[in-house]
N, C-alpha and C positions, 0 to 999 in steps of 0.2 A: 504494500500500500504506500501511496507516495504523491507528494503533489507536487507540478511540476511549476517554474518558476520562471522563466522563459523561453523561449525557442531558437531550432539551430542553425536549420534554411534559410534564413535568411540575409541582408545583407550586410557585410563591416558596419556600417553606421547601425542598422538596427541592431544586430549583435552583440555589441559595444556597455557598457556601464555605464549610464551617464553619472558626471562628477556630482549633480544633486545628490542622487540616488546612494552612490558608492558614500559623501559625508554623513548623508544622514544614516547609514547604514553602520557608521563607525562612532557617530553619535552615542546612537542605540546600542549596539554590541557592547562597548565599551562598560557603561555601565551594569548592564543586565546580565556580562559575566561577571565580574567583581562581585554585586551585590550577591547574584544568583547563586556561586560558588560556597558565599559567605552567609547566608539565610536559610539556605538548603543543607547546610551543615551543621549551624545552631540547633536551627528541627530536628535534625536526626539525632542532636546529642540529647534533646529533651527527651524524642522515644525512647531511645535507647538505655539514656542513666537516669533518666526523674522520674517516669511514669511508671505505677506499679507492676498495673495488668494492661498484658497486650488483647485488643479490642478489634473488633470488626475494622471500625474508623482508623485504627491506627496501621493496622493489615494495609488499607489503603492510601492511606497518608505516604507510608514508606514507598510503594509501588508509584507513588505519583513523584515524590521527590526522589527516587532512583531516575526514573524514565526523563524529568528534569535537566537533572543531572547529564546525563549521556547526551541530552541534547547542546549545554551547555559547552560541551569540551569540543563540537565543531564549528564555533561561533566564529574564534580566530581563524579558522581552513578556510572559512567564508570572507570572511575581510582581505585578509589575501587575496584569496580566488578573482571576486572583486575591482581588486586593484591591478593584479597582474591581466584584467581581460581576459587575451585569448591566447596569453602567455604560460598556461598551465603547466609546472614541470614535476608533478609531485608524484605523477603516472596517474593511468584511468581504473588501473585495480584500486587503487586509494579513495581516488577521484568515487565511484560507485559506492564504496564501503562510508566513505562522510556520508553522502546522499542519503544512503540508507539508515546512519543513526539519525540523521536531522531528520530526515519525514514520517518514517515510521515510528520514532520516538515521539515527534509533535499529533500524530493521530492517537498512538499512544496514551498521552495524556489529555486529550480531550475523550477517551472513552472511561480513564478512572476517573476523572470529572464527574462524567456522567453518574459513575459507582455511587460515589461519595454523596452525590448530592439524591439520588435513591436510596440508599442506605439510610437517611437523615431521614427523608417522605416515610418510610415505612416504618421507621424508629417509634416518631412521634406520631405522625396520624394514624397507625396501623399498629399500635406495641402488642399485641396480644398474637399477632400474625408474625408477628418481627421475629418474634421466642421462637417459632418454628422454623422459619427461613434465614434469620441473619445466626452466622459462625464465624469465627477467627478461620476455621477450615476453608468454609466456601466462600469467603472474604480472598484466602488466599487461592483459592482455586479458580475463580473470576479474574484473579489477575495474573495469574500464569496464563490463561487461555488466551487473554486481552493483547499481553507481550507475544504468544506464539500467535495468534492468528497476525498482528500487525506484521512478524519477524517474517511472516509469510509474504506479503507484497516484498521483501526484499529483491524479491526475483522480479520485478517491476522495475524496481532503481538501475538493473544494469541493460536495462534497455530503453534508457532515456535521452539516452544520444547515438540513439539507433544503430546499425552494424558497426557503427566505426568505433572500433577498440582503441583507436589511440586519437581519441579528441584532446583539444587543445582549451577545453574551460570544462571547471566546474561551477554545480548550482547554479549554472546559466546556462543558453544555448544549446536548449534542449531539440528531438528530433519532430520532422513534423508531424511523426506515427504516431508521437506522443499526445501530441493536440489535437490528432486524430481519435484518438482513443476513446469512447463518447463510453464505455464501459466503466475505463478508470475515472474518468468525470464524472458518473453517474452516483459510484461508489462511495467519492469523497463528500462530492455537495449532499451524498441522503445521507452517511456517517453526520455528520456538521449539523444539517438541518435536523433529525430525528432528535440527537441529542438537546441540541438549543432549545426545542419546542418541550421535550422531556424535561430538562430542567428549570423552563421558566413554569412549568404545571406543575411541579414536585415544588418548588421555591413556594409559589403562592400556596397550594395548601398548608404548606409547613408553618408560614408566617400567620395564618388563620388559626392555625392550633395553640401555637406559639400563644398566640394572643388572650387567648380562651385561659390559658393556666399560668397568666402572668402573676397570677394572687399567689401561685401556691411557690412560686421562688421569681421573685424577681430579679435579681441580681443577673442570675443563670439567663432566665430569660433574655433580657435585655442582650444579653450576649450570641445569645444565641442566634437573636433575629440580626443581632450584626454582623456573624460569623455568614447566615446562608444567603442574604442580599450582595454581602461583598465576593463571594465567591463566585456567585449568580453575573454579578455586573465586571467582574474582571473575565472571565469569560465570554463575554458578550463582547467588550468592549475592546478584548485581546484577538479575536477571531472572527468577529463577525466583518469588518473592513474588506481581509484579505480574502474571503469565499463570495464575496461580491464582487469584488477584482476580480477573482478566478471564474467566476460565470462569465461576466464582462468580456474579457478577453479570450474564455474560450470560443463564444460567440464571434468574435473577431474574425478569429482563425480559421473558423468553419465558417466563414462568410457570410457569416447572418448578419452582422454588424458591418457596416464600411472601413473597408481598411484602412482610411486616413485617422481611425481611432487608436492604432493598432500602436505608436511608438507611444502615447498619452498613455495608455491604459499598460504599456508596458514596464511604466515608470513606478505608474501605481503600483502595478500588483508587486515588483520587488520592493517599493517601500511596505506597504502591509503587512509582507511577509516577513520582514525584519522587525515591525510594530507586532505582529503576532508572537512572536519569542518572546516580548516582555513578559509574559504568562510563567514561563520558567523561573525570572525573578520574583514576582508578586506573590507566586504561592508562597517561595519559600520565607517572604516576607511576611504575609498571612499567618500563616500559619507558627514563625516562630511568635510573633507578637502572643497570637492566642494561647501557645503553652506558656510562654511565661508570663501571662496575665494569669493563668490558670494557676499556675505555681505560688504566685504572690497572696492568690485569696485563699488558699488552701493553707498556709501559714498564718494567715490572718484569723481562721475561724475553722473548726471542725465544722465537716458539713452532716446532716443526717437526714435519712432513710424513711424515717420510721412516719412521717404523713405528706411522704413527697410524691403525687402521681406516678406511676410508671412510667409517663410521657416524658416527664422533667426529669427524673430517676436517669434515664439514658442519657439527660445530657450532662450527667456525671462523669460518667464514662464513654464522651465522646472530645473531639476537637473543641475546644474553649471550653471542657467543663470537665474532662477525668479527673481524678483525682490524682496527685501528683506525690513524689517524697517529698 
């Protein structure tokens, strides 16, 4: 699975980076690995040394900042890439294997996204169904399947610059079989859209329940409704640019659009696609915030059990609200 980010038939000038495109791309990167590296690893210290019991939530937490992660470490292959054009010398077996942690990794994490933010709909509006269905087991067995079926489209990535084994760019100038692909296009925009539509209807009910049991712990609550709007709206806000770009332009390409759209919308979609990565940083910024806010009121006050709805109950033991050492 793999989305593709420019095309290869075409000509010098269309094939080319423009200097906009390539600053704001070094903008972005620059930041979003520093921070990304550095937030995504505070998180992991909290799962791994403060939190008592491993949880459903936290099963996928980790899954989501691993898959982060691995996407983070081909940010600089990209900035390079980039800048050297269509001066590629790093070879095309490399060349394919970047591609394939960047795109599969970024679909990747918009499918635990989706986990996480179903996992929370089922928690709260559904706890009695939740006992039956949610496990640490099949928490982690959802996301083994999520990482193999994405690791699957790998065999996608090494034909995105179609027969030619020794092209001269990566993450750009891709083939035009690629943009022919109305398959792999199909796959990505209903992956994107299914999810989107899934968790802006899991978000709203969540926030509806949420609201119903603000009596019985407010604090948690409060938190809580902050935890799944901000997740909801960085998501949205990380991906929804660049799969509109991607419809846009493939439109282009298959001629449904006039071609003198074709170098405008090319600009776009590689800046979106670099605005899209920020998602790798914001989780791990999300998310450490909320463990050590979580940490901080757990020192402050023993929490208890004993006339806490089942619904609030979970969000004891979930993202902004487990209990911590």
């Amino acid at each position: 699975m793999v989305s593709p980010g420019s095309d290869v038939n075409e000509t010098h000038a269309h094939g080319s980076i423009s200097a906009t495109v390539e600053l704001f791309q070094l903008l972005t990167y620059a930041p979003t690995f520093v921070l990304g590296l550095l937030f995504n690893a505070m998180a992991l210290s909290f799962l791994f040394f403060k939190v008592k019991k491993l949880t459903e939530s936290t099963v996928y937490m980790v899954a989501l900042i691993f898959l982060d992660t691995l996407l983070l470490f081909t940010l600089p292959f990209k900035i390079v890439s980039y800048h050297l054009q269509n001066k590629w010398s790093l070879g095309s077996a490399f060349c394919s294997f970047l591609e394939s942690l960047y795109f599969v990794n970024m679909y990747g994490s918009i499918l635990i996204s989706l986990c996480i933010c179903v996992d929370r709909y089922l928690a709260i509006r559904h706890p009695f169904v939740a006992l039956r269905l949610r496990s640490t087991k099949k928490a982690a067995l959802v996301c083994a399947l999520i990482c193999l079926g994405t690791s699957a489209g790998t065999a996608s990535t090494f034909q995105l610059h179609g027969q030619d084994h020794n092209f001269s760019s990566c993450f750009h100038n891709f083939s035009k079989s690629t943009w022919e692909n109305k398959g792999l296009f199909s796959a990505l925009e209903t992956a994107f859209l299914c999810s989107m539509a899934t968790m802006i209807f899991c978000t709203i009910q969540t926030l509806r329940c949420l609201r119903k049991l603000r009596h019985a712990a407010c604090s948690q609550i409060n938190r809580a409704e902050k935890i799944v709007v901000t997740n909801l709206m960085t998501f949205l806000v990380c991906f929804t640019p660049y799969h509109v770009a991607f419809l846009l332009y493939f439109l282009v390409k298959n001629n449904v659009l006039h071609s003198s759209l074709q170098p405008a919308l090319r600009a776009v979609l590689q800046g979106t696609l670099c605005w899209a990565n920020l998602n790798c940083c914001l989780d791990g910024i999300c998310y450490y915030f909320v463990l050590k806010e979580s940490l901080e009121d757990s020192l402050q006050k023993p929490s208890s059990t004993s006339s806490t709805p089942m619904g609030v109950r979970w969000l004891q033991n979930s993202p902004g609200g487990r209990r911590v050492k």
